[in-house]
MILO-341939 format. One record per residue: residue number from 1; residue in three letters; x, y, z of N, C-alpha, C in turn. Coordinates in steps of 0.2 Angstrom, whole numbers, plus 5000, padded with zeros to 4 digits. Layout:
N
pt i->NUM | aa->ala | n_xx->X | n_yy->Y | n_zz->Z | ca_xx->X | ca_yy->Y | ca_zz->Z | c_xx->X | c_yy->Y | c_zz->Z
...
***
This chain:
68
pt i->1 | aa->unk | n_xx->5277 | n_yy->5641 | n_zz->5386 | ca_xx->5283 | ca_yy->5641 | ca_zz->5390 | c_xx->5288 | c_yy->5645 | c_zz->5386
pt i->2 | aa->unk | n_xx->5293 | n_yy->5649 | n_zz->5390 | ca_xx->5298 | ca_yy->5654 | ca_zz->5387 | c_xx->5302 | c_yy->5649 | c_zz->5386
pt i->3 | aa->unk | n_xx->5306 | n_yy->5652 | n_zz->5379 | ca_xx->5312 | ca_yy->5650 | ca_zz->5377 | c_xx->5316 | c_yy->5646 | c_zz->5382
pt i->4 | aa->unk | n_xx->5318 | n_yy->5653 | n_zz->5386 | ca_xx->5323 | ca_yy->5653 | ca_zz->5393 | c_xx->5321 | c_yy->5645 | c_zz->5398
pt i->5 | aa->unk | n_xx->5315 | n_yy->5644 | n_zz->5399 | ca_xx->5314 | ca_yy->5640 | ca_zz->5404 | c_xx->5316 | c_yy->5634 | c_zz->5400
pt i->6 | aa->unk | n_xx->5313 | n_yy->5632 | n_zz->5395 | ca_xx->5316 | ca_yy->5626 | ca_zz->5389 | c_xx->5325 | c_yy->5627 | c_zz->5390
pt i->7 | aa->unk | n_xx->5330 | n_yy->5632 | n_zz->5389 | ca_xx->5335 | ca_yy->5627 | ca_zz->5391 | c_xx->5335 | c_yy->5628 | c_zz->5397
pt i->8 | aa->unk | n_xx->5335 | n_yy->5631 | n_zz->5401 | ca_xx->5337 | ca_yy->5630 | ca_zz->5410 | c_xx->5336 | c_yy->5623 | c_zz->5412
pt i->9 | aa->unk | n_xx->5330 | n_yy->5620 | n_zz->5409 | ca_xx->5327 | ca_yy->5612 | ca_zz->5411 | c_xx->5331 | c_yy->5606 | c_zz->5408
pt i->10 | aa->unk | n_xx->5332 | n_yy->5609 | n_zz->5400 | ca_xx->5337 | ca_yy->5605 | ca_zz->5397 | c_xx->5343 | c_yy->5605 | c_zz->5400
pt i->11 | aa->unk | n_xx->5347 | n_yy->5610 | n_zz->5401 | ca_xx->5351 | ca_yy->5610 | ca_zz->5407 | c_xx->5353 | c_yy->5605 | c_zz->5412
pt i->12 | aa->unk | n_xx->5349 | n_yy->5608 | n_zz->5416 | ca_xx->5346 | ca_yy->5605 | ca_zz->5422 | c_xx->5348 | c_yy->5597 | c_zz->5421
pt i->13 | aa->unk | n_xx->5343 | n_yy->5594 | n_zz->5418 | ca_xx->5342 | ca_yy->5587 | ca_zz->5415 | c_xx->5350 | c_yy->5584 | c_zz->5411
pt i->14 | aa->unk | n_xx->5353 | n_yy->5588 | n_zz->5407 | ca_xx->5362 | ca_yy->5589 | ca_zz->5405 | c_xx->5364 | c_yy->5586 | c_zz->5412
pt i->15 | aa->unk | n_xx->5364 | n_yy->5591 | n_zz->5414 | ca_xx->5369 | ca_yy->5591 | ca_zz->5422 | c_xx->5369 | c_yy->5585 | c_zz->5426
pt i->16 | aa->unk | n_xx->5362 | n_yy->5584 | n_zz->5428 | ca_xx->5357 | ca_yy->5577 | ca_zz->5431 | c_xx->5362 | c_yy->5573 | c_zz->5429
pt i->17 | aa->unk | n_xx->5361 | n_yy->5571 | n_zz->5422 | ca_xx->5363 | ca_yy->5564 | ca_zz->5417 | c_xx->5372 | c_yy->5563 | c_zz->5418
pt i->18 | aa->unk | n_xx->5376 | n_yy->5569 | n_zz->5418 | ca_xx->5382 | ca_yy->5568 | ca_zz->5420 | c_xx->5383 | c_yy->5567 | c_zz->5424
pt i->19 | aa->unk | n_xx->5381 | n_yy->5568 | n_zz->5428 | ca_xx->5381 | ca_yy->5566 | ca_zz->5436 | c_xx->5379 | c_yy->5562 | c_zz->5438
pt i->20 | aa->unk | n_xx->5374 | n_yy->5557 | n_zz->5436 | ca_xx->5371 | ca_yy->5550 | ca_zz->5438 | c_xx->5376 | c_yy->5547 | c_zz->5434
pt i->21 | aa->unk | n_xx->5381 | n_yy->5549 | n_zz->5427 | ca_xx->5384 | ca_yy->5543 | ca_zz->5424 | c_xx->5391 | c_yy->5541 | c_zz->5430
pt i->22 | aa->unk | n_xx->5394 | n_yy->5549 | n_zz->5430 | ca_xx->5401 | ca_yy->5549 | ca_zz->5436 | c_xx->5397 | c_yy->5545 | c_zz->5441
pt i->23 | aa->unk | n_xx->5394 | n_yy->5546 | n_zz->5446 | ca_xx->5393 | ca_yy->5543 | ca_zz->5450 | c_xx->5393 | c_yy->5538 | c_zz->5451
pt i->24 | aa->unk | n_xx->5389 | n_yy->5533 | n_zz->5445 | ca_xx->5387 | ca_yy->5526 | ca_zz->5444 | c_xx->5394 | c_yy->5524 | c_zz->5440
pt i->25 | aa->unk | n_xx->5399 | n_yy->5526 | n_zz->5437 | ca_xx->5407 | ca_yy->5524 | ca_zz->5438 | c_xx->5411 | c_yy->5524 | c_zz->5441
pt i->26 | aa->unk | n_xx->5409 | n_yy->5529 | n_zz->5447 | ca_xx->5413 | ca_yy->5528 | ca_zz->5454 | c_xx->5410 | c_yy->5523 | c_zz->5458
pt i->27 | aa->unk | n_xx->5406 | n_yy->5521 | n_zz->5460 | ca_xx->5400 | ca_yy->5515 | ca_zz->5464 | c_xx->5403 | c_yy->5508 | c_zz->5461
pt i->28 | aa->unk | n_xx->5404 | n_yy->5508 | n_zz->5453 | ca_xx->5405 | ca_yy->5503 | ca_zz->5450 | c_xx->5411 | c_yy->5501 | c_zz->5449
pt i->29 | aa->unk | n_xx->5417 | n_yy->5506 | n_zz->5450 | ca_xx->5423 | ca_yy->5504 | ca_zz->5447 | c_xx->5427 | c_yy->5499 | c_zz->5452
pt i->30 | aa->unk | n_xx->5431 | n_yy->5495 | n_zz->5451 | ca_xx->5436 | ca_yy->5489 | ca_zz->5454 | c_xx->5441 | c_yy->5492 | c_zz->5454
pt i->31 | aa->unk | n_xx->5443 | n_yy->5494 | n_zz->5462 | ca_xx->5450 | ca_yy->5497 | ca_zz->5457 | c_xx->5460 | c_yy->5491 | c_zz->5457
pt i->32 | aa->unk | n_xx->5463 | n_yy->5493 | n_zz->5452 | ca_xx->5467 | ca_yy->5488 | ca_zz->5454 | c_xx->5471 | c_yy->5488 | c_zz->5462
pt i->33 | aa->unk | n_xx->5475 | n_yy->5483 | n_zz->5463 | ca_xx->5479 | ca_yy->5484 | ca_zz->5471 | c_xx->5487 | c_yy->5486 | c_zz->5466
pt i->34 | aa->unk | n_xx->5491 | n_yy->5489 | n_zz->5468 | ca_xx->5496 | ca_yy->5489 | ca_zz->5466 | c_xx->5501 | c_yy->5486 | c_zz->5471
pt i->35 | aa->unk | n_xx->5508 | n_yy->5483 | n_zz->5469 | ca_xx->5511 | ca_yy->5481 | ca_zz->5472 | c_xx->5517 | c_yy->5484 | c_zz->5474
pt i->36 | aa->unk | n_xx->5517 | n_yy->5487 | n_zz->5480 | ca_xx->5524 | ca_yy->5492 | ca_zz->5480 | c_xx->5529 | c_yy->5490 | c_zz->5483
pt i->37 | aa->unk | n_xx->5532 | n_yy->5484 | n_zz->5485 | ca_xx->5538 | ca_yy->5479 | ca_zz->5488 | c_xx->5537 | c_yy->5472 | c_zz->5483
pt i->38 | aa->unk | n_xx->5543 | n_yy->5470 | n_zz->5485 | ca_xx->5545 | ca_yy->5464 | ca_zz->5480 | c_xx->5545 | c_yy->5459 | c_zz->5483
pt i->39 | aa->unk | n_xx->5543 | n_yy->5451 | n_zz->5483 | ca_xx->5540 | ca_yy->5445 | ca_zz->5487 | c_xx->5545 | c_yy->5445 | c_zz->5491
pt i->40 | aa->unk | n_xx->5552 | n_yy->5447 | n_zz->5492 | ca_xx->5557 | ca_yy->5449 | ca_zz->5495 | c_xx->5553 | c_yy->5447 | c_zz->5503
pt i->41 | aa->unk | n_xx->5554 | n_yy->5442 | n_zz->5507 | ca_xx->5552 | ca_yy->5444 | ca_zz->5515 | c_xx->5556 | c_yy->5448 | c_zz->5519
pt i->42 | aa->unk | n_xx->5555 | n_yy->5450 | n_zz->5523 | ca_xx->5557 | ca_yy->5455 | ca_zz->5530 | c_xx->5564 | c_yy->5452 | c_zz->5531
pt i->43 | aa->unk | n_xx->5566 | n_yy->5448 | n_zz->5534 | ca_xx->5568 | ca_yy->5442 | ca_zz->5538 | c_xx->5577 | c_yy->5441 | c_zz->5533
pt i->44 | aa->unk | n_xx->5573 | n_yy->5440 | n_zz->5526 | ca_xx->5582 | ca_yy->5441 | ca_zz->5522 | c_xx->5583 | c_yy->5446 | c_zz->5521
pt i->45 | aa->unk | n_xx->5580 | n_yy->5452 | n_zz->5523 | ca_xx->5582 | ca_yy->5458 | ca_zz->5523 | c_xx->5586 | c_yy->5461 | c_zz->5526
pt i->46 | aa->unk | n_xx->5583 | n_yy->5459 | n_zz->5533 | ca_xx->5588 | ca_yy->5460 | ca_zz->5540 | c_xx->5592 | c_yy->5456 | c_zz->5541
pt i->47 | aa->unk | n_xx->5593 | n_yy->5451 | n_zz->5538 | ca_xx->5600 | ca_yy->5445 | ca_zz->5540 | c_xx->5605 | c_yy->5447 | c_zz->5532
pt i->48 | aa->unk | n_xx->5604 | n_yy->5452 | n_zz->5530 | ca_xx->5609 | ca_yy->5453 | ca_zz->5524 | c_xx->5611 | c_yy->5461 | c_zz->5524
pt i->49 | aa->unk | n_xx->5612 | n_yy->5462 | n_zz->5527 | ca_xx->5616 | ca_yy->5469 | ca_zz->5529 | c_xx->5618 | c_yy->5474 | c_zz->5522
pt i->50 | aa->unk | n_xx->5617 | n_yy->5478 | n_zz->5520 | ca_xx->5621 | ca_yy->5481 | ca_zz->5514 | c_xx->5629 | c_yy->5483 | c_zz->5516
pt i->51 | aa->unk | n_xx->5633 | n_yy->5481 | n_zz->5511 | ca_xx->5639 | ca_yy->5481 | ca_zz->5512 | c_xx->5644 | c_yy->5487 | c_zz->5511
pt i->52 | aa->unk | n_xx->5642 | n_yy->5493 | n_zz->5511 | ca_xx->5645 | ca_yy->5499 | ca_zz->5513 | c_xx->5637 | c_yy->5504 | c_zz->5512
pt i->53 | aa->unk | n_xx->5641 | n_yy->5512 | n_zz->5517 | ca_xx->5634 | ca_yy->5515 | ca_zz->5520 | c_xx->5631 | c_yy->5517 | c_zz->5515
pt i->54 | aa->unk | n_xx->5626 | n_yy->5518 | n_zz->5514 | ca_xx->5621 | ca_yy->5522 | ca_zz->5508 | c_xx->5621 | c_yy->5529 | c_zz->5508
pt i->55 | aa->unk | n_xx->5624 | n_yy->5533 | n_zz->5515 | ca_xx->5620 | ca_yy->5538 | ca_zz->5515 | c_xx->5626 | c_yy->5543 | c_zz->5512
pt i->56 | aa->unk | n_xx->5627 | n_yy->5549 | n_zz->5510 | ca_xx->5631 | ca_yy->5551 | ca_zz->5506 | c_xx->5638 | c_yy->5553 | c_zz->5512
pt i->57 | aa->unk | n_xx->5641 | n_yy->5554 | n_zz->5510 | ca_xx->5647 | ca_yy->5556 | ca_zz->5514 | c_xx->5648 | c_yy->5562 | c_zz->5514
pt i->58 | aa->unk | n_xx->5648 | n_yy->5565 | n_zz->5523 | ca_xx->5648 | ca_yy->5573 | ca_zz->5525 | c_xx->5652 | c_yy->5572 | c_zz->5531
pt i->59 | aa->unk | n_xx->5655 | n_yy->5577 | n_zz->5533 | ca_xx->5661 | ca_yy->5577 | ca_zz->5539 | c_xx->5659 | c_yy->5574 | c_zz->5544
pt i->60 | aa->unk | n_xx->5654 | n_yy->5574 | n_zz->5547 | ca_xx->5652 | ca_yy->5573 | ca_zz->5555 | c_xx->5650 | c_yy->5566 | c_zz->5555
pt i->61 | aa->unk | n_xx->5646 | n_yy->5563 | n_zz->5549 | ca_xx->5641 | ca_yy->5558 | ca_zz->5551 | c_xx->5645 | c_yy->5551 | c_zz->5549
pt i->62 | aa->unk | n_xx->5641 | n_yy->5550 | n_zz->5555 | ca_xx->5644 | ca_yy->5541 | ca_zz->5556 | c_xx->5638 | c_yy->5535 | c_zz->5552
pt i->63 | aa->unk | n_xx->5640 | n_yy->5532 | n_zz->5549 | ca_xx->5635 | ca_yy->5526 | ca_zz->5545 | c_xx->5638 | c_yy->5520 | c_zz->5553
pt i->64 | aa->unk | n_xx->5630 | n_yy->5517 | n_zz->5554 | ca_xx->5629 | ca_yy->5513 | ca_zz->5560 | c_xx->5628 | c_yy->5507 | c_zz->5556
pt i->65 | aa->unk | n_xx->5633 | n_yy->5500 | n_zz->5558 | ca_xx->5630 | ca_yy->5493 | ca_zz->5554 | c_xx->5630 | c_yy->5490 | c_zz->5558
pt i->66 | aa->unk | n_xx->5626 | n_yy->5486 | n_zz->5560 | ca_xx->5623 | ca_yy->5481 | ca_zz->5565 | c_xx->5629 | c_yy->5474 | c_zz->5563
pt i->67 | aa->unk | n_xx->5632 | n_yy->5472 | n_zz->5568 | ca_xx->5634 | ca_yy->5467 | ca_zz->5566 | c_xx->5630 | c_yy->5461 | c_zz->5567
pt i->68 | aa->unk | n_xx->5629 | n_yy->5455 | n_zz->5563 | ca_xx->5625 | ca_yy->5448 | ca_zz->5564 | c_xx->5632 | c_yy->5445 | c_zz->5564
***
């Protein structure tokens, strides 16, 4: 057996082995949930109004508040 073929197979089998390990830690990983709002509900949300407009102040535009 040539040199050459000796690594192209070691190689080969390198490659294999990283590749079966990535694999088998994508198959196997849990991933966590993250939490992106705050236990905060809907409901006190829309019944508490913010008390001036957020949006920046520019000539034309009107900030809209719902009255409850």
């Amino acid at each position: 057996m040539k040199f050459e073929t000796l690594i192209l197979r070691g190689l080969f089998v390198a490659c294999m082995l990283v590749c079966g390990l990535i694999l088998a830690a994508m198959v196997t990983s849990k991933p966590t949930l993250a939490q992106l709002a705050d236990t905060t509900s809907i409901t006190s949300l829309l019944t508490s109004p913010p008390s001036s407009c957020a949006l920046p102040v520019i000539d034309d535009m009107i900030c809209v508040r719902a009255s409850i």
